[in-house]
N, C-alpha and C positions, 0 to 999 in steps of 0.2 A: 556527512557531506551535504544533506538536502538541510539540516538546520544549520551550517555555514554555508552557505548560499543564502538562505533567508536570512538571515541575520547582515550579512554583506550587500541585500537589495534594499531590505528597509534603510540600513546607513543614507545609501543612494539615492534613495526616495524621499528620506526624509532633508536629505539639504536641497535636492532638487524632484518634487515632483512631475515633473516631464521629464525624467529619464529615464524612461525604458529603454533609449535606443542601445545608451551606455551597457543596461543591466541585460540588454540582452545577447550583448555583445560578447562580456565579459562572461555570461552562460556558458558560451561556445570554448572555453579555455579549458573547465576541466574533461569538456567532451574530447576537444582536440588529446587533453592529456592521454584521458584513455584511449583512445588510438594509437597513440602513438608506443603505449602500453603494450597492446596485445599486438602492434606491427615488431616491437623489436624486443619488448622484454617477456614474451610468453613464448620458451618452446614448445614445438609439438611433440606430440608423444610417439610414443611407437605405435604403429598401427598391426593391429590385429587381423586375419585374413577373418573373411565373415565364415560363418555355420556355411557347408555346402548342403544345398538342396538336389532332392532325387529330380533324375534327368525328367524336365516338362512341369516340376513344378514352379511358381511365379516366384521370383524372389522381391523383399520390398515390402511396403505396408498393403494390405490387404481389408478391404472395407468387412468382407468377410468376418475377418475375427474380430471384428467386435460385436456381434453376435455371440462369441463365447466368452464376453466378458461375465462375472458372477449380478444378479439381480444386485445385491448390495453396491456394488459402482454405481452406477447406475441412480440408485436413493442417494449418496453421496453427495454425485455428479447435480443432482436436482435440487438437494440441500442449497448447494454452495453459490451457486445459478441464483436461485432468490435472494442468499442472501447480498451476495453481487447488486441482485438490483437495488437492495437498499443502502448499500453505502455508498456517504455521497462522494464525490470526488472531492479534491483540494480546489478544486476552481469553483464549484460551485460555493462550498464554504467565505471563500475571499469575497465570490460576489455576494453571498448574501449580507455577508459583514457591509462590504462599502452600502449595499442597500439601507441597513439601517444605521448610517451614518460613523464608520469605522474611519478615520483619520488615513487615506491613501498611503503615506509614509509609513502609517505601523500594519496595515495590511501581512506582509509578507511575517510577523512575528507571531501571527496567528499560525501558520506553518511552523515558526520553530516551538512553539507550543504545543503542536499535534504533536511532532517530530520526537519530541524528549518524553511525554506524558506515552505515547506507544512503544520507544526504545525502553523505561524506564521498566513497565508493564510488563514487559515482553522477557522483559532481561529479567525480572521477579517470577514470572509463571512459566516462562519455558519450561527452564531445567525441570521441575518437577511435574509436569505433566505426563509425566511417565508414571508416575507414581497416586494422579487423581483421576477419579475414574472421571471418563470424556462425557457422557451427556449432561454433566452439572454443568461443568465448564462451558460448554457448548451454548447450552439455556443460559446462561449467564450473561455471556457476551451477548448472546442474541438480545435479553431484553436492558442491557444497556444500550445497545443500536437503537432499539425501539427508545428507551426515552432521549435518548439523541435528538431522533427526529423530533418528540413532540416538542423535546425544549423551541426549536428551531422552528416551529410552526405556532406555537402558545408563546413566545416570549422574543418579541421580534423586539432586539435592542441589543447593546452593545454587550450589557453585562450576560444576557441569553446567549448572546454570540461567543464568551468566553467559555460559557458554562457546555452550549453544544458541541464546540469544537474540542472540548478536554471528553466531555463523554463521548465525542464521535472517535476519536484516539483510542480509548479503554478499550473497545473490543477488540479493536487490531491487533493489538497486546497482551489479550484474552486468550485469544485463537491462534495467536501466531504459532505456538508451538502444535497449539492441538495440530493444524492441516499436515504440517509437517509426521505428526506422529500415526495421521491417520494414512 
């Protein structure tokens, strides 16, 4: 969906660059779809009565237990937090491209380049990350992130701009399955 979307804004962009209003417009159609999805084509399920609690205890989330969560959450939790902070969003990507002189019109194909380059990844390492042990994997993607970045900071230009956005893809496709399996 998000690489047929970009692929359908660059079209748009490239016969007319001042149209966002169009591409933003046209945005709103698969959103409506899925609404319109989950209003009439998802039923609900059967509902379950909750666990009873003894008479005076709280029911609901409790800030409490997460105090009994195990140390290892927690390192986890802190892992994934950094690495958060270092990857970059898709918007910042597009703009650094237009920054170093990326063609407005093909802007949005830099998205379906992330988009196939992490689906491709992902669909190759998943499945068997059950079967390789997780901190290579892990270290992997990690220091593909890192040269991510440097490309995008040592190599400000169009062809840098191809080459960060396919390495900034690789890890998402790295790990994808790892987060899932952890």
């Amino acid at each position: 969906g998000s690489a047929c979307g970009a692929l359908v804004s660059g079209v748009l962009l490239a016969r007319d660059a001042e149209g966002f209003r169009l591409i933003f417009t046209l945005s709103a159609v698969p959103a409506l779809m899925a609404l319109g999805l989950l209003q009439w084509g998802v039923k609900e399920g059967v509902h379950r009565p909750l666990q009873s609690h003894a008479p005076g205890e709280k029911k609901g989330f409790q800030i409490k237990a997460l105090r009994t969560l195990p140390r290892l959450f927690w390192q986890f939790l802190a892992i994934v937090f950094v690495l958060m902070l270092a990857r970059f969003s898709e918007v910042f990507l597009i703009l650094h491209a237009k920054e170093v002189g990326w063609p407005v019109g093909a802007l949005p194909m830099l998205i379906v380049l992330m988009d196939v380059i992490h689906a491709g990844t992902a669909y190759g390492v998943a499945p068997r990350t059950d079967r390789w042990p997780t901190r290579p994997l892990f270290i992997r993607g990690t220091l593909v992130l890192t040269a991510a970045t440097l490309v995008f900071g040592l190599w400000p230009s169009i062809p840098g701009g191809i080459l960060g956005v396919s390495l900034n893809a690789l890890p998402l496709g790295l790990t994808q399955g790892l987060m899932n399996k952890i």
